[in-house]
C-alpha positions in Angstrom: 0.0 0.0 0.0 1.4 3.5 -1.1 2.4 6.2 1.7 -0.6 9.0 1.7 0.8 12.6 0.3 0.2 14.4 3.8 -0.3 13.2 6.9 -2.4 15.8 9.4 -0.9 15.8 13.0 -3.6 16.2 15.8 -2.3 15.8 19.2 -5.3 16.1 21.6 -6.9 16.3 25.2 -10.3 16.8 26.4 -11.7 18.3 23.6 -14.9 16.4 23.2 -17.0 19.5 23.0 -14.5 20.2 19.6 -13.0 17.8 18.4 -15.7 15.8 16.0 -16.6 19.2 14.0 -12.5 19.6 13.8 -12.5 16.1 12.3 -15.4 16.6 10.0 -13.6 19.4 8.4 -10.8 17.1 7.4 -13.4 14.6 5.9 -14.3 17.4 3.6 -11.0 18.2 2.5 -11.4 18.5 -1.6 -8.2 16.3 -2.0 -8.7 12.6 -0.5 -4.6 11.2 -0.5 -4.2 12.0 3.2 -4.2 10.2 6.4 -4.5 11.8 10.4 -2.5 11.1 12.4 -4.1 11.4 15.8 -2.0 11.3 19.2 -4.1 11.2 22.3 -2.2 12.8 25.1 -4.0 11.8 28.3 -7.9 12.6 27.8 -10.1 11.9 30.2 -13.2 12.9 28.3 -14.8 11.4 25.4 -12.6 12.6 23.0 -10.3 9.0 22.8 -13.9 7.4 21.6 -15.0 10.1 19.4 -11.1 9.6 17.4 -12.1 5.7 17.8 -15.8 6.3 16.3 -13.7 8.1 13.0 -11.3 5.4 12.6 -13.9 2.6 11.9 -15.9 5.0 10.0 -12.5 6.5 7.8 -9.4 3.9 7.3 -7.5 7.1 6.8 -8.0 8.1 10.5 -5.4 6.3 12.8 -5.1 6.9 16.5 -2.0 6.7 18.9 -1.5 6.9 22.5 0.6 9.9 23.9 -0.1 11.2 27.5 3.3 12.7 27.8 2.9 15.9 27.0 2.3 17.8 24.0 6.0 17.9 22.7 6.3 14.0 23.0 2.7 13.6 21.6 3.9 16.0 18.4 7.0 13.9 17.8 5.0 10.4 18.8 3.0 11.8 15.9 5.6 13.1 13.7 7.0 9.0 14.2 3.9 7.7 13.1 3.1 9.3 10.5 3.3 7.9 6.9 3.0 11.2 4.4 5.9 13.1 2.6 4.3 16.4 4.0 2.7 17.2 7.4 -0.1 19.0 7.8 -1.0 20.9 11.4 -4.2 20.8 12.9 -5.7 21.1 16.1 -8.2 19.7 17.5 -10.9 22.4 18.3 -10.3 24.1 14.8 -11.9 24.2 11.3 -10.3 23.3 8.2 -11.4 24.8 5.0 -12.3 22.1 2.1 -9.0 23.4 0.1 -6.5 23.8 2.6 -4.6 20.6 2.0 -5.1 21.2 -1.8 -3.8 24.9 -1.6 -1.0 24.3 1.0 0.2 21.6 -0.9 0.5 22.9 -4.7 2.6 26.0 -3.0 4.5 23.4 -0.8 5.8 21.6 -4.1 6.1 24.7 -6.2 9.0 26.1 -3.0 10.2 22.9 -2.0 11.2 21.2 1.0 12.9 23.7 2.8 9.6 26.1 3.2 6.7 26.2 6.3 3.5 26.9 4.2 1.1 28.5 6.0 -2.5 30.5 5.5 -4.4 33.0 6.5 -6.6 32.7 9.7 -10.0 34.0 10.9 -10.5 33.7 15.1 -14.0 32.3 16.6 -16.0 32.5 18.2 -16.9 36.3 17.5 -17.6 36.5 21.4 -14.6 35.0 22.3 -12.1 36.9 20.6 -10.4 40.3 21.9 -9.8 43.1 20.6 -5.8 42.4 21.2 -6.0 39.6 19.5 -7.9 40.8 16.1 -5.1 42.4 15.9 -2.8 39.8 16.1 -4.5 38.1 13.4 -4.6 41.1 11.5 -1.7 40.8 12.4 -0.4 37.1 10.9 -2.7 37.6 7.8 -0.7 40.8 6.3 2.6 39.1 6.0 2.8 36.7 3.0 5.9 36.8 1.2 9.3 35.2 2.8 10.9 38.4 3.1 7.8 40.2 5.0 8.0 37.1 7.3 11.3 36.3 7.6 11.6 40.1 8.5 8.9 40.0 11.6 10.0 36.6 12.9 11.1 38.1 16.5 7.9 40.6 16.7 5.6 37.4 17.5 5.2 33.8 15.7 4.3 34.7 12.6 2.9 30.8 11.6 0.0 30.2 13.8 0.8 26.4 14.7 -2.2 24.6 13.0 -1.8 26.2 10.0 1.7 24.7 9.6 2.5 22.9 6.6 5.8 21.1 5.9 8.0 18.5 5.1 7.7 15.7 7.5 11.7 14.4 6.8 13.0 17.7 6.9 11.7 19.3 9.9 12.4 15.3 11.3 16.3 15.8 10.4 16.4 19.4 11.8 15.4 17.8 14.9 11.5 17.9 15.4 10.3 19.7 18.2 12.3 20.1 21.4 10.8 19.9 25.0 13.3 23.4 26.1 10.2 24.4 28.1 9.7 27.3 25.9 6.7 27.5 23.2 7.3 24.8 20.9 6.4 26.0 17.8 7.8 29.1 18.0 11.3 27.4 19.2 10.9 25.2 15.8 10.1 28.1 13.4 13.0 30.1 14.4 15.9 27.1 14.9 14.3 26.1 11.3 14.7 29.9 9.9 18.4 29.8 11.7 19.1 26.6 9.1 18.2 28.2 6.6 14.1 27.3 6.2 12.0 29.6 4.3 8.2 30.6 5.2 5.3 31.7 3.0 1.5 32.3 3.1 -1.0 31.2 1.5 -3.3 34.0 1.1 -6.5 32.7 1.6 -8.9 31.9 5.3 -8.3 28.3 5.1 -8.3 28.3 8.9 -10.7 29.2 11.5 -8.6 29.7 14.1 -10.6 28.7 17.9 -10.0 31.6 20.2 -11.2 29.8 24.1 -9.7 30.9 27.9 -8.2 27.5 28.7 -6.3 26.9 25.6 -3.2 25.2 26.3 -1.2 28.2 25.1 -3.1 30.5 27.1 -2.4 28.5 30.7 0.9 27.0 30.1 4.0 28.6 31.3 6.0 27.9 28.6 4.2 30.4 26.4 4.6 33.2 29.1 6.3 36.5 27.8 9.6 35.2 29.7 9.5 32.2 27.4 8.9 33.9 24.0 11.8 36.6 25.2 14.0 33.5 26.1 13.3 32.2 23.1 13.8 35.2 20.6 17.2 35.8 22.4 18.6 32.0 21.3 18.1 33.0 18.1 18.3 36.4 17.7 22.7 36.1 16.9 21.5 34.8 13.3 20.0 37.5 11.8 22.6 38.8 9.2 23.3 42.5 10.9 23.5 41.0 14.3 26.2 38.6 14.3 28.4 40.6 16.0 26.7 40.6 18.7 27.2 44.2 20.3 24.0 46.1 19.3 21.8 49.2 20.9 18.7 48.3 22.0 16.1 51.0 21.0 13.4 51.1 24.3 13.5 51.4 28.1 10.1 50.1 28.8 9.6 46.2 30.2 10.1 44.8 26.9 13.5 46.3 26.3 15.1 45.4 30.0 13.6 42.0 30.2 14.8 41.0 26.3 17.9 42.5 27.2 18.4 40.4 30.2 18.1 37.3 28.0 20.6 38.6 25.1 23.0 39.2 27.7 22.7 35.9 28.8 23.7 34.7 25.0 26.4 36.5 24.8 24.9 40.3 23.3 27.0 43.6 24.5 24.6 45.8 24.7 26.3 49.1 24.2 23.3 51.5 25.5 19.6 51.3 25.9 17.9 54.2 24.1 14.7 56.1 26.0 12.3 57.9 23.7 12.5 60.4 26.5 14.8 62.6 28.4 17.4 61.0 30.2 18.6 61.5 33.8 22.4 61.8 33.7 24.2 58.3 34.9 21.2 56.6 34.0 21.9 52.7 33.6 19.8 49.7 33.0 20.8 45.9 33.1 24.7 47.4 33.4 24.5 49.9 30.0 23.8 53.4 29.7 20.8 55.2 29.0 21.2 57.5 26.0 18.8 59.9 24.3 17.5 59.8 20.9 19.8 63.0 20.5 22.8 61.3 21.8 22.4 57.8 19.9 21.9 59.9 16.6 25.4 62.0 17.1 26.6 58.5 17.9 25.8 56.5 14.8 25.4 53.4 16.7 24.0 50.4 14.6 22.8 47.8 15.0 19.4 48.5 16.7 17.3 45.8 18.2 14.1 47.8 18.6 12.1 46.1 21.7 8.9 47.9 22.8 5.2 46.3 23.1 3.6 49.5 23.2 0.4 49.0 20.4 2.0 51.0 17.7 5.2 51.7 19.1 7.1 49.6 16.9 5.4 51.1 13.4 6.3 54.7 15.0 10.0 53.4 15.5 10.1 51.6 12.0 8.9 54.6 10.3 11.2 56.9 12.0 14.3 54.7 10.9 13.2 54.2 7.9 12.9 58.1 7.1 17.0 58.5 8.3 17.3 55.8 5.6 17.9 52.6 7.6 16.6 49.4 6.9 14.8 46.6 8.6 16.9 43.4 8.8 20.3 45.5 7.6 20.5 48.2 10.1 17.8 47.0 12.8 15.2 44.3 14.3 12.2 44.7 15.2 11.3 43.0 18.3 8.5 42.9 20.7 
């Protein structure tokens, strides 16, 4: 019997209430040479029958045992699974008819070193904040590489289940990693450090579930601590910060916590930049504090530009750009 053409990767707990509309959506999928690949990871709901109930209705649906975790139950899957490409999917989300169909055709047209993903709408209407429209907003206006590649440290810019890729590549670049940091985003940016490329398809071929007691909503390894830990292991391999001795353009929370954790990797920070005045002898983590005035007589590039004020980082951006300095070359944007 022939391998499928994608395998979908559902690891899942205790989403009963979900989890049989989320399947149903896959069932409708325009394009039938797929299998899912579903790990269960401990429920103790109904959900391990309702995957059972789909396996004897669809041959294609195949159910494993995790309970270790989410990280073991991802790579469990990952194991399993039988397709050249893997498709993402949660269990409490909606899949469009053409997702596999769409995903796919761009997969093969940029090759195996390239994380496909899609645009994404958030439900229920109820449920989802105003914050977080704009996140999505957010995710759905970047869609070449570049635009991507060039936001990867303001948040993730690939929402997880809408993550489509080759299963032996992301396999031999080491699958996900249990660092107690947010998975994903740890695997998009050490894939992006070897040299992976990311793209959009840009189409709503997702409806994204927006609910309180998602797991990335409660666990600590997707606090803000985690995503700045994470963003500092990475941040050496962008081209313009290699070096590592940068200014870091902020003085809020963002900037001293981020530049706590590029310390830690090895970063000189030369001086922290306030929007502001500045109070002579001012320090923070170790550096000086230095005006907008004083870091413009300086010179000083690299910036890493770390602020999560809404709009703060546009404002900055625009203000580099119009001295003629350019995102990726002369600075980062970070948040």
């Amino acid at each position: 019997m022939s391998s499928p053409t994608i395998s979908a990767l559902i690891p899942f707990k205790n989403t009963d209430r979900f989890i049989s509309a989320a399947l149903e959506s896959l069932v409708s999928q325009t394009m039938a040479d797929f299998e899912v690949v579903m790990v269960d990871d401990g429920s103790s709901d109904n959900s391990r029958k309702i995957a059972l109930d789909f396996c004897k209705r669809d041959l294609r649906f195949k159910l494993f045992e995790g309970g270790r975790g989410l990280v073991s139950s991802l790579n469990e899957g990952l194991s399993a699974a039988q397709g050249k490409w893997i498709a993402r999917f949660d269990s409490d989300d909606i899949c469009h008819p053409e997702r596999f169909a769409r995903q796919l055709a761009m997969a093969e047209n940029c090759g195996e070193k390239t994380i496909v993903s899609c645009r994404v709408r958030s439900f229920p209407h109820l449920e989802v904040s105003s914050g977080f429209r704009l996140y999505e907003k957010w995710i759905n206006s970047l869609e070449s590489s570049e635009e991507i590649e060039h936001n990867l440290f303001i948040e993730s810019p690939i929402p997880h289940p809408t993550a489509f890729y080759s299963r032996a590549a992301v396999t031999d670049a080491g699958g996900y990693r249990d660092l107690g940091l947010p998975e994903d985003y740890e695997l998009w940016l050490r894939l992006w450090s070897l040299g992976f490329k990311f793209i959009r398809v840009p189409e709503t071929l997702l409806a994204w579930r927006e609910r309180a007691d998602r797991f990335s909503r409660t666990g600590s390894m997707y606090s803000l601590t985690s995503f700045y830990k994470t963003k500092a292991l990475y941040l050496g391999y962008v081209p313009c910060l290699v070096d590592k001795r940068v200014f870091v353009a902020g003085t809020g929370q963002t900037a001293r916590r981020l530049g706590k954790y590029i310390q830690r990797q090895g970063f000189h920070i030369e001086a922290f930049i306030s929007p502001g005045s500045v109070l002579k002898g001012r320090k923070l983590r170790g550096r000086p504090v230095i005006s907008i005035t004083q870091w413009e007589s300086i010179g000083g590039l690299p910036l890493i530009v770390a602020s999560r004020k809404p709009g703060a980082t546009d404002v900055i951006q625009g203000y580099l750009e119009g001295k003629g300095l350019l995102n990726w070359v002369d600075f980062v944007l970070c948040s």
